[in-house]
C-alpha positions in Angstrom: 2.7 57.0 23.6 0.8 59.5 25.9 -1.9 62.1 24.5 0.5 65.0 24.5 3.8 63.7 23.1 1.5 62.0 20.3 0.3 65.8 19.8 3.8 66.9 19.7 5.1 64.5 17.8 2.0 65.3 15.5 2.8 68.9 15.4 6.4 68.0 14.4 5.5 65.8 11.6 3.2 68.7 10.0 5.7 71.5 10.3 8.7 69.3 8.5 5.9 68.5 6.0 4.9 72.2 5.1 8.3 73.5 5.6 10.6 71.7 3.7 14.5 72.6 4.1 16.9 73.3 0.9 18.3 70.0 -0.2 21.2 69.5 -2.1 22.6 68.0 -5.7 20.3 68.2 -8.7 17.4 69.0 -7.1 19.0 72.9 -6.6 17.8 75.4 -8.9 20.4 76.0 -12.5 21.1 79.4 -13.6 18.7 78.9 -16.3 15.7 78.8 -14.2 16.9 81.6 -11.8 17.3 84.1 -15.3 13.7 83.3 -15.9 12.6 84.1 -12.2 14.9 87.1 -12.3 12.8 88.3 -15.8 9.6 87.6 -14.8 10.6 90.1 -11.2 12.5 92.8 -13.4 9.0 92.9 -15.3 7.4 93.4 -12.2 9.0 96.4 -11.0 9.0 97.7 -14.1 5.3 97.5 -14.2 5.0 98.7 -10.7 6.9 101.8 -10.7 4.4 104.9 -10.0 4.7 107.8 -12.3 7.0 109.9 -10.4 9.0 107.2 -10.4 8.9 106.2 -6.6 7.6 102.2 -5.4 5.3 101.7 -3.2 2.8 103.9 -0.9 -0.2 103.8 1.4 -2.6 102.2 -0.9 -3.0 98.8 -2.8 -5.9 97.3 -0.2 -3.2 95.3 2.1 -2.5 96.5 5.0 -0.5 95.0 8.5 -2.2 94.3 11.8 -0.7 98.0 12.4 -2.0 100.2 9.7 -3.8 103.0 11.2 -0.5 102.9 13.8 1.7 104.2 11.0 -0.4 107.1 9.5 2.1 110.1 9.1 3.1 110.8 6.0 6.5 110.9 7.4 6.6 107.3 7.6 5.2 106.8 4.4 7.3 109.4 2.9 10.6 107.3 4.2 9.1 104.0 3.5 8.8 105.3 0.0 12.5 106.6 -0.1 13.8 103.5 1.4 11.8 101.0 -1.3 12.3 102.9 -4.3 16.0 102.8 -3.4 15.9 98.8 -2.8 14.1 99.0 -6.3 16.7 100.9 -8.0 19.7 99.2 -6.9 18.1 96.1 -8.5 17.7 97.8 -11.8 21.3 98.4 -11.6 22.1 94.7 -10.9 20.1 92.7 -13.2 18.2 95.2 -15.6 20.3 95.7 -19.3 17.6 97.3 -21.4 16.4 100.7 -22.2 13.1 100.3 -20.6 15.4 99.5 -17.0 17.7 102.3 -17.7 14.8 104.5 -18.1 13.2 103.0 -14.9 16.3 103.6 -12.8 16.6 106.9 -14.0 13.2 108.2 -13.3 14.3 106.6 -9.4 16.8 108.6 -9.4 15.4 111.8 -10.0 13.3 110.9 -7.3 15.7 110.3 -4.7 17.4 112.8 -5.5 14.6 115.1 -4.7 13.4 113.6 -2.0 16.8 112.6 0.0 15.9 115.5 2.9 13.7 113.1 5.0 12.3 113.8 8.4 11.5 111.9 11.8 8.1 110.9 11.2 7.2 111.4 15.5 8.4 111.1 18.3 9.0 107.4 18.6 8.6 106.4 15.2 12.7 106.7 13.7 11.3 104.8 10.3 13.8 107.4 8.6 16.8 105.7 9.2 15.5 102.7 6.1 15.3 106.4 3.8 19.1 107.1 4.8 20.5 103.8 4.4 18.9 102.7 1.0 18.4 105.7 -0.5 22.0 106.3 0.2 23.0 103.0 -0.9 20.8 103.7 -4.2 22.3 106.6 -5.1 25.9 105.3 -4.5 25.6 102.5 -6.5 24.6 104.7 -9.3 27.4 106.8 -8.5 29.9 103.5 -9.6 27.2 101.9 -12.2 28.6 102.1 -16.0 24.9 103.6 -17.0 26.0 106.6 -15.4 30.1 107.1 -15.7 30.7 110.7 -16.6 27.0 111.4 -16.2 25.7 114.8 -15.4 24.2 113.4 -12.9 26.9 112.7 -11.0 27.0 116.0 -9.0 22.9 115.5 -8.1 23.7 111.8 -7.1 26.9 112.8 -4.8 25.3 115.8 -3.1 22.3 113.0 -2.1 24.2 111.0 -1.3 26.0 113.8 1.1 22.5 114.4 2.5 21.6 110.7 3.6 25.0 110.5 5.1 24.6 114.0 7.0 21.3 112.4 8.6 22.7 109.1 8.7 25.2 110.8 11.2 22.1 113.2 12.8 20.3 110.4 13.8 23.0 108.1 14.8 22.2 106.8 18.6 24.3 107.4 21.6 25.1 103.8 21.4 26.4 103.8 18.4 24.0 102.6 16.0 20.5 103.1 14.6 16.9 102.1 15.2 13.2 102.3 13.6 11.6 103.3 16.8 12.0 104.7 20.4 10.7 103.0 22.7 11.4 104.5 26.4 10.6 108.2 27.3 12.3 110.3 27.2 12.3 111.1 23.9 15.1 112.9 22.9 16.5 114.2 19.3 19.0 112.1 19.1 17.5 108.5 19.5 18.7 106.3 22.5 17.0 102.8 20.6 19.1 100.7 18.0 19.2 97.5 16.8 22.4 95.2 15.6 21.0 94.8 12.1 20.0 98.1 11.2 23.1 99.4 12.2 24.8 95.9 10.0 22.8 97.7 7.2 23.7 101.0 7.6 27.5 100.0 7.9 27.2 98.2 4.5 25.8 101.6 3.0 28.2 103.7 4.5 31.3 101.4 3.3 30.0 101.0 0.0 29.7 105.5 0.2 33.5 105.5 0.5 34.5 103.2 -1.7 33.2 105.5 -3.9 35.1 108.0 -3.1 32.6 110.1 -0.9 33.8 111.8 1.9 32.6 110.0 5.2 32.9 110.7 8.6 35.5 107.9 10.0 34.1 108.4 13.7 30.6 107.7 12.8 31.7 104.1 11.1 33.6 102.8 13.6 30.9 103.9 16.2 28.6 101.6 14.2 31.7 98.9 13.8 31.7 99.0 17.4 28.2 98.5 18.4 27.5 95.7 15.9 30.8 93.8 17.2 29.3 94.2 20.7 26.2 92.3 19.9 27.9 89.3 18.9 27.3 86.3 20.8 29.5 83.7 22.0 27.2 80.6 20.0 27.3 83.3 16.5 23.7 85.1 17.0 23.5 88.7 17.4 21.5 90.4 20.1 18.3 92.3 18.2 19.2 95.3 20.4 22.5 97.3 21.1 22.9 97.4 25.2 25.0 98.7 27.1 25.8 95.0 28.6 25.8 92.9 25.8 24.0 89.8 27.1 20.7 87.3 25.7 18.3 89.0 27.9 15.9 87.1 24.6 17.4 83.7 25.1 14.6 81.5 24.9 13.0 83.5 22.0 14.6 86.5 19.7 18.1 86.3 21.0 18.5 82.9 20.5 20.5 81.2 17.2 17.3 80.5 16.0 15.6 84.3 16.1 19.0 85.4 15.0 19.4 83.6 11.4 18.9 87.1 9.1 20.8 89.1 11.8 23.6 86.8 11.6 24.1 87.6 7.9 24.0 91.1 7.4 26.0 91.6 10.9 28.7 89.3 9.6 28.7 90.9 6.4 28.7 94.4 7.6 31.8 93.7 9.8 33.7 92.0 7.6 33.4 94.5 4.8 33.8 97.2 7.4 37.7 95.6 7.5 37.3 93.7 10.9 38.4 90.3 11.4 35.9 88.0 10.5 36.9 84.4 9.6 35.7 82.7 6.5 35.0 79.8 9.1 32.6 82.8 10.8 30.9 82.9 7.4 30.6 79.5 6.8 29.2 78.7 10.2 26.3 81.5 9.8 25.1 80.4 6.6 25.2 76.6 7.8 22.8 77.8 10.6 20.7 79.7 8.3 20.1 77.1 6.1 19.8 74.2 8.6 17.0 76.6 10.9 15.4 77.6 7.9 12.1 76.4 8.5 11.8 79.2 11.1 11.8 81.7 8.8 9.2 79.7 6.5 7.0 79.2 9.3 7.3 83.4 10.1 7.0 84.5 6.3 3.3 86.0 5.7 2.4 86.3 9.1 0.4 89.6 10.0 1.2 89.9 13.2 5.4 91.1 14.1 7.1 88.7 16.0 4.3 85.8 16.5 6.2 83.2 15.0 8.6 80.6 17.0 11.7 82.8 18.4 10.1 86.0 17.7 10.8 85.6 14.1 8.5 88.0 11.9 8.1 87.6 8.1 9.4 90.8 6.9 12.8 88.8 7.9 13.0 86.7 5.5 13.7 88.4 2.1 16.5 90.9 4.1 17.9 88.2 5.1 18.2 86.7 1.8 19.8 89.7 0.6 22.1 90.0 2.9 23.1 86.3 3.0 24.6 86.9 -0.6 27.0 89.5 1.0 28.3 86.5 3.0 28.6 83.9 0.5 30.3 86.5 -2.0 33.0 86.3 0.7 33.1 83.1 1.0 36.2 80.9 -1.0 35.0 80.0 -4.7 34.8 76.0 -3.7 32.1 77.0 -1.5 30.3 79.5 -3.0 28.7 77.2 -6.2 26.0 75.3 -3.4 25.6 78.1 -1.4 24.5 80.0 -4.5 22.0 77.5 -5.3 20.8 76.8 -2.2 19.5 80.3 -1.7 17.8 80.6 -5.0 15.9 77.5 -4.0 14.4 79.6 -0.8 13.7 82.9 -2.8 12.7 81.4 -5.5 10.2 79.3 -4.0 8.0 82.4 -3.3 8.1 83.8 -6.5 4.3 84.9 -7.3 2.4 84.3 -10.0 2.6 88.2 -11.2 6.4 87.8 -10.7 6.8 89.6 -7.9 8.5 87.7 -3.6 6.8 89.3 -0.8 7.1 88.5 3.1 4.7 90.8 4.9 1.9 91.9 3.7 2.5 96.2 4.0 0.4 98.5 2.4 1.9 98.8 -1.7 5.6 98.8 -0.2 5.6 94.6 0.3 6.1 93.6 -3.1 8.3 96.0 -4.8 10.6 96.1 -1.6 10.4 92.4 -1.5 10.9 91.9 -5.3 14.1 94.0 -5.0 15.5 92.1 -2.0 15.1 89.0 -4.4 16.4 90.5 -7.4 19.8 91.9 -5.8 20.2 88.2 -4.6 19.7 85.9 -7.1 21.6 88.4 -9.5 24.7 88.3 -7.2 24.6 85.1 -7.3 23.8 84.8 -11.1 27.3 87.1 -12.0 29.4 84.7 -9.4 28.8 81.6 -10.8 28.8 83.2 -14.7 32.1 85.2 -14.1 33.1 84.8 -10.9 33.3 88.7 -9.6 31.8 87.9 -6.1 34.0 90.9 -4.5 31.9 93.9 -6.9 29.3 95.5 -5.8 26.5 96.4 -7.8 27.9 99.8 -8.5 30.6 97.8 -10.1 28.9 95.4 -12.5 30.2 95.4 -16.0 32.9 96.4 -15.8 
């Protein structure tokens, strides 16, 4: 064997050593050890939650390879909004107790008051994560037993009202929505978007008028529309929205491989949105998912965006955990059991000592917004296999 395929191989050998791929059968997490996990994080954000009761901010001693790049307050301000939603929509999914009511509604309060959120600059569009999880926050509240015939209610519709008006502000001319803007010029309305912040905004959106709020029809199926067009003919999704819809990425963040968390929240978002999305669609996404995995280990933790193989950056992994259990809540009930289990094994394989999953090390928001992520999956996945309502969204737990 020559010098460099004995390195390769070498290489190989270490990677399938320190990134081990779910395995099946016994060796898959129970429900009982996924409750404990799912304690030991709800104690976490409990613990976490600052006093006005927001997560998160620019503090805590760990920062990105980008921290004096993000220093308006804008951004911080919507990074706040946008992880104290995450964190309350997990209280409302696996919290029962007083101290979790008490937690969500202090999060509330502060959505509430903070919904109105501006454009941080120029080319920073970090608002849209406000709008979409602050409105999916504040929805899910809307639907959530804690809070049926609250007073409330009015405060938490007329936010939600707000996120959606700016939602629909901000919305691109291509149909979707973006975190930054890349190419001058500059205008109000952003010209940047990406498939699977539109996916997420799409999910927030449908979940908004399922609860009855009023939402504009034109504005969703612009988003339907843009998502659909990033498909792929192999299942990925292109990271950006373009007007010609083609792997300009292929041998990096376009291909399956840099596509594995866009693939679940853009499958998710369209079939919930009502388009037709096979279960065989689904089940295909997940497979690759679970099969490429290691990609996503190797990215998790790394400082710098987009270093690892295909592009893939850390702060990936735990959204596209969470949105993976949108897809196997769809999925038929003889297929869900495994799936289940083999996602708690990658979440909860990161768990930290304090209780807390992280995947990027940013500022105070990585932990709390990473927590959450964890929370809303594993607890999904907890109330499928313990009563088999896979179809509910948090908003509609208990009931």
């Amino acid at each position: 064997m020559s010098c460099p395929s004995r390195l390769i191989a070498w290489v190989v050998a270490v990677v399938a050593v320190s990134y081990p791929t779910a395995v099946r059968g016994e060796d898959l997490p129970a429900p009982e050890s996924v409750r404990a996990a799912v304690a030991r994080g709800l104690a976490f954000l409990l613990d976490a939650q600052n006093a006005d009761g927001s997560w998160g901010g620019p503090w805590g001693g760990i920062t990105t390879w980008s921290g004096e790049t993000w220093s308006s307050p804008e951004s911080h301000r919507s990074w706040r909004v946008a992880t104290t939603g995450l964190c309350t929509l997990a209280l409302l999914e696996v919290g029962e107790d007083e101290a979790a009511r008490a937690a969500a509604d202090r999060a509330l309060d502060y959505l509430v008051a903070n919904a109105r959120v501006k454009r941080p600059n120029e080319w920073d569009t970090m608002n849209c994560w406000a709008n979409i999880y602050g409105l999916q926050a504040v929805t899910a509240a809307c639907g959530h037993p804690w809070y049926a015939g609250s007073a409330r209610q009015a405060a938490l519709r007329s936010a939600a009202g707000v996120f959606l008006d700016q939602l629909s502000r901000t919305q691109s001319l291509s149909g979707g929505w973006g975190y930054l803007e890349f190419t001058p010029p500059r205008t109000a309305r952003p010209q940047w978007a990406t498939s699977f912040t539109t996916a997420a905004g799409i999910i927030a959106i449908v979940e908004a008028q399922r609860q009855g709020l009023t939402v504009d029809e034109a504005m969703l199926a612009r988003a339907v529309k843009a998502v659909r067009h990033c498909r792929l003919p192999n299942g990925a999704y292109t990271y950006s929205i373009q007007p010609i819809t083609h792997p300009r990425r292929i041998g990096s963040i376009d291909r399956l491989n840099g596509s594995l968390c866009r693939i679940q929240v853009c499958n998710a978002a369209l079939r919930l949105a009502g388009e037709d999305v096979p279960d065989e669609r689904l089940h295909t996404g997940l497979d690759d998912f679970f099969r490429e995995h290691r990609f996503l280990d190797i990215a998790r933790l790394r400082p710098i965006p987009h270093e690892a193989f295909y592009q893939n950056s850390g702060y990936f992994y735990l959204f596209g955990h969470y949105y993976a259990a949108f897809v196997i809540a769809e999925l038929p009930a003889e297929q869900r059991r495994e799936a289940w289990r083999r996602l708690w094994q990658e979440i909860l394989k990161i768990q930290g000592p304090d209780g807390s999953f992280r995947d990027y090390d940013h500022h105070a928001y990585a932990k709390p917004y990473g927590t959450a992520y964890a929370l809303l999956a594993l607890g999904r996945g907890l109330r499928d296999v313990s009563d088999g309502a896979t179809q509910l969204t948090p908003a509609t737990r208990g009931r």
